[in-house]
C-alpha positions in Angstrom: -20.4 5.0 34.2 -18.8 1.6 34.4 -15.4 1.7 34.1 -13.2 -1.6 33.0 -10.4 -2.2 35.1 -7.1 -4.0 33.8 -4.8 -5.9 36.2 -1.4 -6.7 35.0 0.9 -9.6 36.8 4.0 -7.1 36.1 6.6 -9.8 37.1 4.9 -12.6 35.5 4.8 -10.4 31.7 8.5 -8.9 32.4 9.4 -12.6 32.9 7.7 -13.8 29.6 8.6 -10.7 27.5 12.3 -11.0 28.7 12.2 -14.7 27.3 10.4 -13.9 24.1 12.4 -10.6 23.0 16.2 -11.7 22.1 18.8 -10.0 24.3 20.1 -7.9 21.2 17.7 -5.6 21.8 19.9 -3.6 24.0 20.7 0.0 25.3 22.9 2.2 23.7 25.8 1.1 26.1 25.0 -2.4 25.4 22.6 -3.4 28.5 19.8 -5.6 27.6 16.8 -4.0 27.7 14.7 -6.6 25.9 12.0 -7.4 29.4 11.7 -3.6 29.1 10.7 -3.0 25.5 9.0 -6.3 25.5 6.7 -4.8 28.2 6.4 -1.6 26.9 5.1 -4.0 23.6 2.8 -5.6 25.4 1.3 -3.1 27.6 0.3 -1.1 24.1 -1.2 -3.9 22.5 -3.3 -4.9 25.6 -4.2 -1.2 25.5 -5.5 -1.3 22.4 -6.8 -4.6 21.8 -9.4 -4.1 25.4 -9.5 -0.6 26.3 -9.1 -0.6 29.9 -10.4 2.6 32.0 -8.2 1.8 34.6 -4.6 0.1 34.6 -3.1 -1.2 37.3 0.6 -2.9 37.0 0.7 -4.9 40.4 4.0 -5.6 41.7 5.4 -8.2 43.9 7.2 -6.5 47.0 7.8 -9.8 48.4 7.9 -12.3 46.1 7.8 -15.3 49.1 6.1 -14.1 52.0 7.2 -15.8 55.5 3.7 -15.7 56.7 3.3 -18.5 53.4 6.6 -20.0 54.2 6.0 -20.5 57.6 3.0 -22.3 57.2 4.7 -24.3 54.0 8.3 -24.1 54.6 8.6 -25.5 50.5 6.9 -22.9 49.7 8.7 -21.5 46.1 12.3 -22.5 48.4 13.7 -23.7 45.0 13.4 -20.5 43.1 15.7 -18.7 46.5 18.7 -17.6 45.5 20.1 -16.6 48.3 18.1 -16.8 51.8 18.0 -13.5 54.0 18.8 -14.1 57.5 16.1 -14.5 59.9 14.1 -11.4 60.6 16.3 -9.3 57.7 14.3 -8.6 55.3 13.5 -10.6 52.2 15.0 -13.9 50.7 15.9 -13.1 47.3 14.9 -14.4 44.2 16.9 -16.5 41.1 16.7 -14.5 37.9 18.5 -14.1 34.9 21.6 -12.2 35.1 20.3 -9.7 32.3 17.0 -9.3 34.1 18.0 -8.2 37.2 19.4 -4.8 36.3 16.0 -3.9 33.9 13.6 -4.3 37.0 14.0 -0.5 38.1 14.3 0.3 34.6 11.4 -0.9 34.2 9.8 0.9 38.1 11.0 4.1 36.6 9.3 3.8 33.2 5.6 3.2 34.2 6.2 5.8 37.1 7.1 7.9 34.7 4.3 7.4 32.1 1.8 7.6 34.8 0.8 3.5 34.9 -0.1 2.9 38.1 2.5 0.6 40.1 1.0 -0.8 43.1 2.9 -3.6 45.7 2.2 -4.2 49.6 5.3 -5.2 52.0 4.7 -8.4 52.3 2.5 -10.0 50.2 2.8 -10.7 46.4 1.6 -9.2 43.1 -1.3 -12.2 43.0 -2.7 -10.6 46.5 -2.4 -7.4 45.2 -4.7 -8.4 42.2 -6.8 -10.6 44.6 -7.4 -7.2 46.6 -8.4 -4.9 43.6 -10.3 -7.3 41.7 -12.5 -7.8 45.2 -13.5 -4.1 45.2 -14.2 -3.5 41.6 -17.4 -2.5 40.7 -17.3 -2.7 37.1 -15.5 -5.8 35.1 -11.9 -7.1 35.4 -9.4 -8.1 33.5 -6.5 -9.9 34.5 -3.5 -10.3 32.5 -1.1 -13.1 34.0 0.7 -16.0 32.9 0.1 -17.3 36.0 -2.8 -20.1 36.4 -3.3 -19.5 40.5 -5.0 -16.6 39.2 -7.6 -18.9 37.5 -9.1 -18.8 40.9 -10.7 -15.0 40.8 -12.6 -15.8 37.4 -16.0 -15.3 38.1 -18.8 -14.8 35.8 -20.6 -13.2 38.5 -18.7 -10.4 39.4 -17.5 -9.9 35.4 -13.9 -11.3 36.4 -11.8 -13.1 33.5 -8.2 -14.0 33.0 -6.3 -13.1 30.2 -4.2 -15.6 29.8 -1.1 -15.3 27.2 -0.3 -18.0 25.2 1.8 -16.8 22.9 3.3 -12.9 23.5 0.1 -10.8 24.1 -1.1 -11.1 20.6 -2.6 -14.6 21.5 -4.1 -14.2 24.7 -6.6 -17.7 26.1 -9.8 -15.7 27.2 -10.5 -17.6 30.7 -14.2 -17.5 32.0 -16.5 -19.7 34.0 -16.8 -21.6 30.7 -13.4 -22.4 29.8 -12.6 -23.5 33.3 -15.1 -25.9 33.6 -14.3 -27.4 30.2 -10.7 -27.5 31.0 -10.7 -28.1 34.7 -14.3 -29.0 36.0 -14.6 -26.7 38.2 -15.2 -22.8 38.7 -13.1 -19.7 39.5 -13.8 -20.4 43.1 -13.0 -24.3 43.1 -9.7 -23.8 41.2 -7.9 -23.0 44.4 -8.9 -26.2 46.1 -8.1 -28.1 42.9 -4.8 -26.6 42.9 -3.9 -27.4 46.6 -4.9 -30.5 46.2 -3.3 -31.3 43.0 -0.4 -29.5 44.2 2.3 -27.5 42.4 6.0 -28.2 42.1 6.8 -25.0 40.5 5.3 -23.4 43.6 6.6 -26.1 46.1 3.4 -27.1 47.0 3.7 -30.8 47.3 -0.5 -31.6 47.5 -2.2 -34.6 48.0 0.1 -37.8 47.3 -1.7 -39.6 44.1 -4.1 -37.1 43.5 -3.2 -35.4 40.5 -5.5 -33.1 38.2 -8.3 -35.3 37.1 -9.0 -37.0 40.2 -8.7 -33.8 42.0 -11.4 -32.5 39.7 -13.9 -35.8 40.8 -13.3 -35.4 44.2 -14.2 -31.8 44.4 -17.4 -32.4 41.7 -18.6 -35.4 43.9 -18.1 -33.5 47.2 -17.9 -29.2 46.4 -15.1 -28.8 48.0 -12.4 -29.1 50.1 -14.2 -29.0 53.4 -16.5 -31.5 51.7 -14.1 -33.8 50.6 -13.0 -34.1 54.7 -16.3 -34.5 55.8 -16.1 -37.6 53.2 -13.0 -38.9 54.7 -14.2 -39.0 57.9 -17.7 -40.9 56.8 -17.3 -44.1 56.7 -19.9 -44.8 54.6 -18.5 -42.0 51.5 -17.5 -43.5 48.1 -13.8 -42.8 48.7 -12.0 -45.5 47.7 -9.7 -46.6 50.7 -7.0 -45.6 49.0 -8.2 -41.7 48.7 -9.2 -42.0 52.5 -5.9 -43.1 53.0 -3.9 -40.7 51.3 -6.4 -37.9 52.0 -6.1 -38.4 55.9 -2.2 -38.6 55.9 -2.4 -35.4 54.1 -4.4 -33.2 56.6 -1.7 -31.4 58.3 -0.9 -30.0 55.0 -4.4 -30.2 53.9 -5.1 -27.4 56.9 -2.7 -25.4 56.4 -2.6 -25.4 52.3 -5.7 -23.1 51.7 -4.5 -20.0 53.1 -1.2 -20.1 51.3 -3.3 -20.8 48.2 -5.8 -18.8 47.8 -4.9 -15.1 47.0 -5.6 -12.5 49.8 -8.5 -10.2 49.2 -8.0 -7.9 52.0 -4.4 -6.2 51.4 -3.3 -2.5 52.5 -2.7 -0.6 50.0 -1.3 3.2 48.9 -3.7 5.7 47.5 -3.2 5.7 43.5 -5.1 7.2 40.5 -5.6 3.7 38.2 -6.9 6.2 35.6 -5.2 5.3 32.2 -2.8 8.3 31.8 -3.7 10.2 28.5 -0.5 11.5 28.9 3.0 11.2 30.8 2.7 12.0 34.0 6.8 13.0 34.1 7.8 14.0 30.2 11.4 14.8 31.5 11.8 11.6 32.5 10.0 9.5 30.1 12.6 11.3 27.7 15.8 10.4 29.8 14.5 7.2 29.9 14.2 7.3 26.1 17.7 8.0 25.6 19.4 6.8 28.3 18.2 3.1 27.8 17.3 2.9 23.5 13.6 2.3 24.4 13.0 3.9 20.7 9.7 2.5 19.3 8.5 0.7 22.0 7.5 3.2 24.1 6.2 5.9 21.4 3.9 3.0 20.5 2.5 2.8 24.6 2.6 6.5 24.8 1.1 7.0 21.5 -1.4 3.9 22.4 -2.2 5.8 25.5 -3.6 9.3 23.9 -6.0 7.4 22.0 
């Protein structure tokens, strides 16, 4: 039987739920626990709106890995909060204050339930995903606010994003279709779109004057990125010479770029039952958790979600 298997960007939804749940919604000794019940919230409703088989909540255990950083040293270095000495550990990243302290709270909950929480050392949630979605044989579905992720849609392989636009009650369906209409390109061109659009959110600086559209010519006029080089170094291409210009000045970064763009497909990871729990897998702890932190109705809707 074909099972459907649901991928969820954890840090990407905590980050979204604790900016659209208001920071009243706290504990009863007055934490905020509003990314945690807003989670809780969402992971029921994608539950019940899709009715994954399997659920995976992917985690980042290093949010900026060096291997990325040392081949773009920009590489999400605005987002550091406070940089680890060399060969320490991790640099850490700038949150919210009130976020913070729900992350574990939030570890300990899906543990608890049974949700499957899986992270590598050293790579992010996204190569997570990228690994997973690779070895499923049945169709995917990955929730993310994250458009880097754009790049493992594939019509092919039955691989869509779920892209939220507004909570998880509007969620942009994102399939071969959409991208092309959107971006002209498919799942597997996004990633040399991005690159060479770049992305300042990411500290990817791309291609100097080539933004979004012009990325998207280049790469329908000459399939991709390798294409595109071939082109610069023909004289007789239809670059203008301001695109072979720009593009040429641009290849150290140009060489280097795809690797730290495109999500890794081949990542290590723990053994883990992805089976959506029926039930909690620690009902002690799912009702400490209950108490200790005011989850209330929040998590009697996932658990309740769950049995169905």
């Amino acid at each position: 039987m074909t099972r459907r298997l649901m991928l969820l960007d954890t840090a990407s939804l905590y980050f979204r739920a604790y900016f659209g749940v208001p920071d009243s919604v706290r504990a009863p000794d007055g934490t905020p626990v509003n990314a945690v019940r807003g989670l809780l919230d969402f992971i029921a409703r994608l539950v019940q709106d899709h009715r994954p088989d399997d659920l995976v909540a992917c985690m980042d255990f290093d949010w900026r890995p060096a291997w990325r950083v040392e081949l773009i040293p920009t590489y999400k270095a605005h987002r550091v909060a406070e940089e680890a000495p060399q060969g320490a550990g991790v640099d850490q990243e700038e949150v919210p204050d009130t976020l913070s302290p729900q992350v574990p709270v939030i570890d300990a909950v899906l543990d608890a339930v049974g949700i499957a929480r899986v992270g590598s050392a050293g790579y992010e949630a996204d190569d997570v995903i990228g690994t997973l979605a690779g070895r499923a044989t049945g169709p995917v579905d990955i929730v993310t606010g994250d458009r880097d992720l754009f790049q493992l849609v594939s019509d092919e392989r039955r691989a869509r994003v779920l892209y939220p636009v507004k909570g998880v009650g509007t969620l942009q369906l994102v399939d071969e279709a959409a991208l092309r209409e959107k971006y002209g390109v498919d799942g597997a061109g996004y990633a040399d779109l991005a690159l060479l659009r770049g992305d300042p959110s990411d500290g990817l600086p791309g291609v100097r004057g080539v933004g979004e559209k012009t990325a998207a010519k280049l790469l329908a006029a000459h399939g991709d990125l390798a294409g595109i080089m071939a082109a610069v170094d023909d004289p007789g291409s239809a670059l203008t010479p301001a695109q072979r210009k720009r593009l040429d000045e641009a290849r150290p970064y140009l060489a280097v770029a795809p690797k730290v763009v495109k999500v890794a497909s081949d990542v290590a990871l723990p053994p883990f039952d992805a089976a959506v729990p029926r039930a909690p897998r620690d009902p002690r702890a799912v009702d400490a958790l209950a108490e200790r932190w005011g989850l209330g109705g929040s998590l009697r809707r996932l658990l309740s979600t769950l049995e169905e």
